[in-house]
Backbone as a chain_set.jsonl record, in Angstrom:
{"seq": "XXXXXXXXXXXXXXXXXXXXXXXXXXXXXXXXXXXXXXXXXXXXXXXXXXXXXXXXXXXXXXXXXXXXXXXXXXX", "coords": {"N": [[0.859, -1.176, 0.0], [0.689, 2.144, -0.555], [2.038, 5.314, 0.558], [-0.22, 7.559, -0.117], [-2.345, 5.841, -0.68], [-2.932, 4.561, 1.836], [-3.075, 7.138, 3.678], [-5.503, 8.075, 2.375], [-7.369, 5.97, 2.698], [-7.432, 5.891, 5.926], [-8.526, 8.614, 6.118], [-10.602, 8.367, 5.173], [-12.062, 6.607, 6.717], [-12.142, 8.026, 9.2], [-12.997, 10.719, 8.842], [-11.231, 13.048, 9.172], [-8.591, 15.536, 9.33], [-6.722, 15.042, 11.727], [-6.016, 12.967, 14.177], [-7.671, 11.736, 17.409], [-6.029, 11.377, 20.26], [-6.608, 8.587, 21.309], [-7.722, 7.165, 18.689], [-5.058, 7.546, 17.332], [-3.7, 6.108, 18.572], [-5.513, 3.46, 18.183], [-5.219, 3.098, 15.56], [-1.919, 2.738, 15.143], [-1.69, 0.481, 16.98], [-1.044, 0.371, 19.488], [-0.479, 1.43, 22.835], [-2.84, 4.015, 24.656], [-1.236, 5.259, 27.149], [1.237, 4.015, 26.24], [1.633, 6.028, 24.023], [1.263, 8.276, 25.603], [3.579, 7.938, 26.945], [5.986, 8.328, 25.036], [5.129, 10.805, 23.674], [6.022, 12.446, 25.903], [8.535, 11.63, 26.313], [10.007, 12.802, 23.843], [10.003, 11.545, 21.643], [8.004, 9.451, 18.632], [4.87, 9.808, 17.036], [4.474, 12.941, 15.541], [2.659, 15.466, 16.602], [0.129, 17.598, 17.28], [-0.786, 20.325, 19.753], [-2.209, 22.876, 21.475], [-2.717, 24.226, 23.492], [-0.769, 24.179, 27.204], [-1.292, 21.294, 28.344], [-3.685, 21.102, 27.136], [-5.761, 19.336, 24.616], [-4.567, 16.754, 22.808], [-4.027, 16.558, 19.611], [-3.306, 13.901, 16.748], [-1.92, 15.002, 13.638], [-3.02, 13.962, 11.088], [-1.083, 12.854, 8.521], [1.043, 12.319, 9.668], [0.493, 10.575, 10.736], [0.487, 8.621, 9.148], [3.081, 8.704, 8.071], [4.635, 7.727, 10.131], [3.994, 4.987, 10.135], [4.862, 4.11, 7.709], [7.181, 4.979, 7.58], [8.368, 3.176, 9.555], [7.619, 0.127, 9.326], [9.21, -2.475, 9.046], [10.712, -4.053, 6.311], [10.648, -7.1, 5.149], [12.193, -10.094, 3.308]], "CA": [[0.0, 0.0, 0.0], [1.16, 3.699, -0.653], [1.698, 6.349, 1.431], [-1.431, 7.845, -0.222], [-3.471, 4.597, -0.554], [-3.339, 4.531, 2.996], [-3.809, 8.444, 3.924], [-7.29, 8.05, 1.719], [-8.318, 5.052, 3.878], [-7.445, 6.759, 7.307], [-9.453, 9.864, 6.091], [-12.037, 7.945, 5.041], [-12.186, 5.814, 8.085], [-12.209, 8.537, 10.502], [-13.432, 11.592, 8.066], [-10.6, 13.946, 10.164], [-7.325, 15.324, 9.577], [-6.4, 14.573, 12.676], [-6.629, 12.248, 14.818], [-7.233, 11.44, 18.406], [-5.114, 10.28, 20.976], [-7.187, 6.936, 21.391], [-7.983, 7.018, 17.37], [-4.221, 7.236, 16.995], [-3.201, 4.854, 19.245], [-5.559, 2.161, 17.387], [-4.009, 2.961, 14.349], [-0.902, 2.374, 15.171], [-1.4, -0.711, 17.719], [-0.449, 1.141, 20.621], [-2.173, 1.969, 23.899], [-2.937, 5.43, 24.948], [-0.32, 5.644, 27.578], [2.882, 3.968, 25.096], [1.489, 7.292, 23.032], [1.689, 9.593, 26.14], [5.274, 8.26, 27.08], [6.247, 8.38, 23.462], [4.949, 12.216, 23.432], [7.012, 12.999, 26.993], [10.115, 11.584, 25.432], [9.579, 13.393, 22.851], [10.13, 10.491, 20.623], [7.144, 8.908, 18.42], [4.945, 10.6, 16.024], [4.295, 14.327, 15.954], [1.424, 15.856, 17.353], [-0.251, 18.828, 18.036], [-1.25, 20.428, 21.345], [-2.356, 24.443, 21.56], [-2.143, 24.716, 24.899], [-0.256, 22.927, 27.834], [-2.266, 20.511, 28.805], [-4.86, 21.212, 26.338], [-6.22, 18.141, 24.084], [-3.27, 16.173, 22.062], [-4.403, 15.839, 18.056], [-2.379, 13.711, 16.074], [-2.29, 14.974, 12.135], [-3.202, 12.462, 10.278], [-0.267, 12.764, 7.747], [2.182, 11.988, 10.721], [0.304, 8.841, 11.741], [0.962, 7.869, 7.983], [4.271, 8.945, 7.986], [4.767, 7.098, 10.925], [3.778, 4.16, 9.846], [5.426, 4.015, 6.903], [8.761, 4.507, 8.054], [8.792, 2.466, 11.014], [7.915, -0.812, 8.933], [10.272, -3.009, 8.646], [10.244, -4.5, 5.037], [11.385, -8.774, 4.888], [12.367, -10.913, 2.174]], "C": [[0.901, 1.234, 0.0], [0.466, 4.596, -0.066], [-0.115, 6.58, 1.03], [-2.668, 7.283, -0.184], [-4.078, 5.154, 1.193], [-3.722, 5.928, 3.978], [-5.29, 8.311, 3.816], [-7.817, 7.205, 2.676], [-8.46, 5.379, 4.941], [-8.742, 7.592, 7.087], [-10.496, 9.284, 5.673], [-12.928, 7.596, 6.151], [-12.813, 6.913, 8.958], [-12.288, 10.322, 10.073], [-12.405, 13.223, 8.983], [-9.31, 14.266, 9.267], [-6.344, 15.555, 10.33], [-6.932, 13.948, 13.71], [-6.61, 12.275, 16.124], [-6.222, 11.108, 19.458], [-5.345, 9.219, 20.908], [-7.481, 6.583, 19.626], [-6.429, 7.016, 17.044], [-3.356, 6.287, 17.51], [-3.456, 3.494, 18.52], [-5.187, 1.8, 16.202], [-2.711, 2.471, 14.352], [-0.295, 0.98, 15.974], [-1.172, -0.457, 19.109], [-1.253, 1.128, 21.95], [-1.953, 3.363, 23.982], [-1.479, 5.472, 25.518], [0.738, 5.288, 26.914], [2.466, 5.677, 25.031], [1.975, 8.513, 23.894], [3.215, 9.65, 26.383], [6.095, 8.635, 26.132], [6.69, 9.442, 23.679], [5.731, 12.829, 24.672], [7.983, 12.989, 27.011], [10.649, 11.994, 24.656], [10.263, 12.687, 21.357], [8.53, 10.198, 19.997], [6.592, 9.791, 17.372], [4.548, 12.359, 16.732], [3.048, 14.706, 15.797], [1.272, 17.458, 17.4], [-0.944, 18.924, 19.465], [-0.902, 22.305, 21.332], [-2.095, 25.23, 22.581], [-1.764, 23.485, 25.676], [-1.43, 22.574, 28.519], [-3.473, 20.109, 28.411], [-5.009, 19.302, 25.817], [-5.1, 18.146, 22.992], [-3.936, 15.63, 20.527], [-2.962, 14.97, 17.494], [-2.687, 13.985, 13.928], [-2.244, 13.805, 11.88], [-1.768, 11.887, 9.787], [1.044, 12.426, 8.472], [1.907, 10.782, 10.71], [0.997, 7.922, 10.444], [2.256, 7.775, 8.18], [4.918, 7.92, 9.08], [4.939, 5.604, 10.756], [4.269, 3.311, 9.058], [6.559, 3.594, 6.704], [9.248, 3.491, 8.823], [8.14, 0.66, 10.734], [9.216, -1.46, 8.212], [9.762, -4.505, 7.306], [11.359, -6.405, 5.333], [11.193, -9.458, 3.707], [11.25, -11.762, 1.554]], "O": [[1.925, 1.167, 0.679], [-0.735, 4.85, 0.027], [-1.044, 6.021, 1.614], [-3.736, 7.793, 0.153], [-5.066, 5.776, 1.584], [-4.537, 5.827, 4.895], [-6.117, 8.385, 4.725], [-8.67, 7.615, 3.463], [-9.623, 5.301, 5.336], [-9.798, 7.377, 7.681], [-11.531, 9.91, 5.902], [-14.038, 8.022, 6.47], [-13.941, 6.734, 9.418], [-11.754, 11.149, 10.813], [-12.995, 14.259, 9.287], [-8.929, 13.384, 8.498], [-5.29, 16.092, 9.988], [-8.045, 14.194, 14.177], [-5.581, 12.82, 16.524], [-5.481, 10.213, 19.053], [-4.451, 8.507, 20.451], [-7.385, 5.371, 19.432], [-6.339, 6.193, 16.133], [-2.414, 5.762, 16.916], [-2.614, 2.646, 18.225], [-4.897, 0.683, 15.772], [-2.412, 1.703, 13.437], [0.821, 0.472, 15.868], [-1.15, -1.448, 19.838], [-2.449, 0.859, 22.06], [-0.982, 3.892, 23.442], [-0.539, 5.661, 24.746], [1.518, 6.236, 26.82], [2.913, 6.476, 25.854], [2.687, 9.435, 23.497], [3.972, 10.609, 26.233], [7.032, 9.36, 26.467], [7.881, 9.682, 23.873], [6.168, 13.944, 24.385], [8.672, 13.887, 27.496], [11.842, 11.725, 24.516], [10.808, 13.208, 20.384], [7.65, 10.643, 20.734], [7.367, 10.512, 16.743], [4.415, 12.77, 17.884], [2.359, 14.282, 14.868], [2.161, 18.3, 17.533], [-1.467, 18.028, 20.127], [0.188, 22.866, 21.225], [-1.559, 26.331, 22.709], [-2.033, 22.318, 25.394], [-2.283, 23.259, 29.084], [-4.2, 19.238, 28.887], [-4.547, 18.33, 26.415], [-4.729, 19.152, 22.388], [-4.282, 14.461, 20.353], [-1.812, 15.316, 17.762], [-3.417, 13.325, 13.188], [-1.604, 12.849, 12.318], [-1.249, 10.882, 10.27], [2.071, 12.272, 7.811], [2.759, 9.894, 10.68], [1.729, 6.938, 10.549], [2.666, 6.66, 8.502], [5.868, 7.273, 8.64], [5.936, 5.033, 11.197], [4.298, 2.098, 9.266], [7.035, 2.614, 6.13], [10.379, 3.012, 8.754], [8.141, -0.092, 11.709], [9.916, -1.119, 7.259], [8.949, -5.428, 7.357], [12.542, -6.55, 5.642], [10.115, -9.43, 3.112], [11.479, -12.454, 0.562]]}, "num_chains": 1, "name": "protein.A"}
């Protein structure tokens, strides 16, 4: 699947472009908290957040990106 394949299906899926914390978590397999330690390490994907403490979006185009990279391709 390509990057974009899979963008279109996200945005279809979940008509956003961006996602949840808990909507990006199940995307990616994750639980919430991995995602928060992730985001405190400031490792994982990139996120928005407007104010401290406010509510944590993840763009979509990250989760892809994310995703993307961080498969590992086998023979």
């Amino acid at each position: 699947m390509t990057e974009k394949e899979l963008f279109d299906t996200l945005y279809k899926k979940y008509g956003s472009m961006t996602l949840s914390k808990e909507d990006a978590a199940d995307v990616l397999g994750r639980s919430r908290s991995s995602m928060d330690n992730d985001r405190k390490a400031g490792k994982g994907v990139g996120y928005i957040q407007h104010t401290e403490g406010g509510a944590v979006r993840y763009p979509l185009h990250e989760v892809v990106k994310h995703l993307m990279n961080n498969t590992v391709k086998t023979a």
